[in-house]
C-alpha positions, -999 to 999 in steps of 0.1 A, spaced: 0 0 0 28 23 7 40 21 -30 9 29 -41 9 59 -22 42 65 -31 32 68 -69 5 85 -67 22 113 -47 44 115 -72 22 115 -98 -1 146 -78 37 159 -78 39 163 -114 8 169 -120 13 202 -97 46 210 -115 33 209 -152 5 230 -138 22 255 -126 47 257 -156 13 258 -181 -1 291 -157 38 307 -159 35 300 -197 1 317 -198 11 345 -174 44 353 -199 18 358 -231 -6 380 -214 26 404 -199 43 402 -238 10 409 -258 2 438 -228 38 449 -236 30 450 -274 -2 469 -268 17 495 -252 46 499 -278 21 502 -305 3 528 -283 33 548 -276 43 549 -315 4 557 -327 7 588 -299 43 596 -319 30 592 -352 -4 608 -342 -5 625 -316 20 647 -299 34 612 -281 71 613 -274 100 590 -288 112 582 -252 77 567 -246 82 547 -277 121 537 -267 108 528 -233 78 506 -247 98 487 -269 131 485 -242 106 470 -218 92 449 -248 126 434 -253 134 427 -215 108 404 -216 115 387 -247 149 377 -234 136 367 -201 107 349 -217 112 341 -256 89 359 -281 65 328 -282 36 351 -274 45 373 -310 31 342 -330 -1 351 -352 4 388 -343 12 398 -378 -25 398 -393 
């Protein structure tokens, strides 16, 4: 019975662990596309607006922080 046990602990263990790494995933998209919304609000304000090109330098600096922290795996089917 202890085996049993044993496994299935194990298995809950996993289970918790690939959980957890599928919400950090998750989490990592949501913060890049957010990040990409504000770029592309920071240049329309440039291009448009009287927006200034430190906001836009700042957007994207912030924007690239993340992508080497995270990968740019949240950038897929953004280009339509």
């Amino acid at each position: 019975m202890a085996g049993f046990l044993d496994r299935a602990k194990d298995q809950a263990q996993r289970g918790l662990e690939q959980g957890r790494k599928k919400v950090d995933e998750i989490q990592a998209q949501r913060t890049g596309s957010e990040l990409l919304r504000k770029l592309g609000t920071a240049y329309y304000e440039q291009q448009r607006r009287d927006g200034s090109p430190e906001a836009v330098q700042r957007a994207l600096t912030q924007l690239e922080r993340h992508i080497e922290e995270n990968g740019d795996g949240f950038l897929k089917g953004t280009a339509d």
